[in-house]
C-alpha positions as CSV (number, residue, x, y, z in Angstrom):
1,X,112.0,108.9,90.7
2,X,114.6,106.8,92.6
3,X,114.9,108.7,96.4
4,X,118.9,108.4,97.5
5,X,118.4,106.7,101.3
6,X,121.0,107.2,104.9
7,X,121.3,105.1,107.7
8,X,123.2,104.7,110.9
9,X,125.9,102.0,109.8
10,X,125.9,99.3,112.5
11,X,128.9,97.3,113.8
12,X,128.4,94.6,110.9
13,X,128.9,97.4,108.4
14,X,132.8,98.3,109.5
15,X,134.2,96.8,106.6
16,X,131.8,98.7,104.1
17,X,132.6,101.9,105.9
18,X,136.4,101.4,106.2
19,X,136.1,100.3,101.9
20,X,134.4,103.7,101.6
21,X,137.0,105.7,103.5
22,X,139.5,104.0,101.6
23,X,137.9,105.3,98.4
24,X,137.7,108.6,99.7
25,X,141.6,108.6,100.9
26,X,142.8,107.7,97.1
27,X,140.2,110.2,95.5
28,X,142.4,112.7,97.8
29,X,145.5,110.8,96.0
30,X,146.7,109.5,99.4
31,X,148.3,105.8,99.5
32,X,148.3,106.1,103.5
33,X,147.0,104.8,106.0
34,X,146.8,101.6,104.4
35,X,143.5,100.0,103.8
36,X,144.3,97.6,107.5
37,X,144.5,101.1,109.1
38,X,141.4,102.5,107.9
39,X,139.5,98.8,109.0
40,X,141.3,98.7,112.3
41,X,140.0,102.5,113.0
42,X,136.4,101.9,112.3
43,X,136.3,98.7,114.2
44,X,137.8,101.0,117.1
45,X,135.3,104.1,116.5
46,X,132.2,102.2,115.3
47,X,131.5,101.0,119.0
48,X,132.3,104.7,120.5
49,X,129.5,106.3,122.1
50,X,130.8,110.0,120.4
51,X,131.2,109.0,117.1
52,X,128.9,107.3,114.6
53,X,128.9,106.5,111.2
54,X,126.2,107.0,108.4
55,X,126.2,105.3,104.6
56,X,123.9,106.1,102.0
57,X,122.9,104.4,98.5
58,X,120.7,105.7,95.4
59,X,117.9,104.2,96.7
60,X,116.8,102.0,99.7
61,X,117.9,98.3,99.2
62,X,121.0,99.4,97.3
63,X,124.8,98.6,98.2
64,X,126.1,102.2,99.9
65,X,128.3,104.8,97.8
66,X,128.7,107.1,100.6
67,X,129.8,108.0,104.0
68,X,130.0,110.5,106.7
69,X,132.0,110.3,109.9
70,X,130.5,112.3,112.9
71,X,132.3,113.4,116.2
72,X,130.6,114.3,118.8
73,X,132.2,116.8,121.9
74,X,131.2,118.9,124.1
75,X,131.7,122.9,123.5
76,X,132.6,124.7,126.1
77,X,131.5,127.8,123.7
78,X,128.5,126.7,123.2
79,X,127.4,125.0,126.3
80,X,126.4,122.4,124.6
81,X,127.3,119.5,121.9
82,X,128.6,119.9,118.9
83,X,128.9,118.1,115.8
84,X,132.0,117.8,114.0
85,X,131.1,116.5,110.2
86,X,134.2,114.4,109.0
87,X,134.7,112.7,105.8
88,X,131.8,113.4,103.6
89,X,132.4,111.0,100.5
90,X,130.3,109.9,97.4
91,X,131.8,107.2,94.9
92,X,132.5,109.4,91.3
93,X,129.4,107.1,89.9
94,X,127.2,108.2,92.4
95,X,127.8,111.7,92.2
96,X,124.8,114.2,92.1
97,X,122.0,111.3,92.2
98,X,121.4,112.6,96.2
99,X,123.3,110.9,98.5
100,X,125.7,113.4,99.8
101,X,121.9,114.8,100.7
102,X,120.4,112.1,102.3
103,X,123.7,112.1,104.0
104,X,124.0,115.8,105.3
105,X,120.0,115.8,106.1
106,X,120.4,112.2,108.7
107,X,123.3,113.7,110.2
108,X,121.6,117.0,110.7
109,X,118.8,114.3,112.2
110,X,121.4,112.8,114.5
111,X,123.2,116.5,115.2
112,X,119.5,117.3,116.7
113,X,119.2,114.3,118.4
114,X,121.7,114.2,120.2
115,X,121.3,118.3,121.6
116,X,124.0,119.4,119.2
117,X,124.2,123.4,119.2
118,X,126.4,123.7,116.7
119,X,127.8,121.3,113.0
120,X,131.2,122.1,111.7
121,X,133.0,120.4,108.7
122,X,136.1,121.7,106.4
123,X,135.8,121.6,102.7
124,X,138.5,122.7,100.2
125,X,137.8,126.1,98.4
126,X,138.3,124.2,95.5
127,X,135.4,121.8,96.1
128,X,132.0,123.8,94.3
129,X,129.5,121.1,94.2
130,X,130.4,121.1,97.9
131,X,130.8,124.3,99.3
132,X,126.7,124.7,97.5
133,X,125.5,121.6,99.1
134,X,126.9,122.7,102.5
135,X,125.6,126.3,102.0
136,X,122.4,124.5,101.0
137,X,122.4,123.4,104.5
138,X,123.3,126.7,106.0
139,X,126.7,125.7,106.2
140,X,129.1,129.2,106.3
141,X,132.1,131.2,107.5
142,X,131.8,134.4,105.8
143,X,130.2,137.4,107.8
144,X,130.8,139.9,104.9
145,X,132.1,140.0,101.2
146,X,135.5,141.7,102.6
147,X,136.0,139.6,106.1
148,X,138.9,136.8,106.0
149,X,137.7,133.8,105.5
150,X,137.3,131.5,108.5
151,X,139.9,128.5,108.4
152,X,140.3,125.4,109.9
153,X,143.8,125.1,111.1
154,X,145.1,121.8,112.4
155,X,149.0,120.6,113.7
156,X,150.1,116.8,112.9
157,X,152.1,115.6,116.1
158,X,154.6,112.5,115.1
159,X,155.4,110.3,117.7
């Protein structure tokens, strides 16, 4: 059985990480930021002490089919780190051979390494295979069958 592997994508690995992000953006159906954009902001993040970048493959030795941003911040409600899981992508060949895993359970690894109290990602309602991994991880919002849901609420500012 073929184990699906993670790593911490070094400096040299920028342009596989901004070609995965690029997938991920027209999976979404997206045609911006253009591809330059997406290379220019991992050359810029790669190097930034709160944010790393992790890639996975089927198995170890393989090209990687996946990526996961993380942000790292400091939470004043927590006193402590936390963990802001960004861009969670598997190529469509890939799917359900264990990456997203490998992926979730390094940056779990890194989360704890770091002295993270707390992970937070969004995911679409829409997205099932998803939502279970992430609930598979103890992942949630929900407090009871009847409370709201908890959403993730954001406000684009144009220049």
């Amino acid at each position: 059985m073929t184990v699906a592997h993670a790593w911490r994508a070094g400096v040299h690995e920028a342009e596989t990480v901004a070609r995965l992000l690029v997938a991920f953006r027209d999976h979404l159906g997206y045609d911006w930021p253009s591809d330059n954009a997406f290379l220019g902001g991992v050359e810029r993040l790669i190097e930034d002490r709160d944010t790393e970048y992790l890639l996975g493959a089927v198995a170890e030795g393989e090209p990687a089919v996946g990526v996961v941003q993380l942000r790292f911040r400091w939470g004043i409600w927590r006193a402590g780190v936390d963990c802001l899981v960004e861009d969670v992508f598997v190529a469509e060949a890939a799917r359900g051979r264990g990456v997203a895993r490998a992926l979730l359970e390094l940056a779990t690894e890194r989360a704890l390494q770091r002295g993270c109290r707390r992970m937070e990602l969004d995911v679409s309602e829409a997205n099932d295979a998803g939502l279970a991994l992430y609930r598979s991880f103890g992942f949630g919002g929900h407090t009871a069958a009847d409370a709201p849901r908890d959403l993730y609420l954001r406000r684009h500012l144009d220049p």
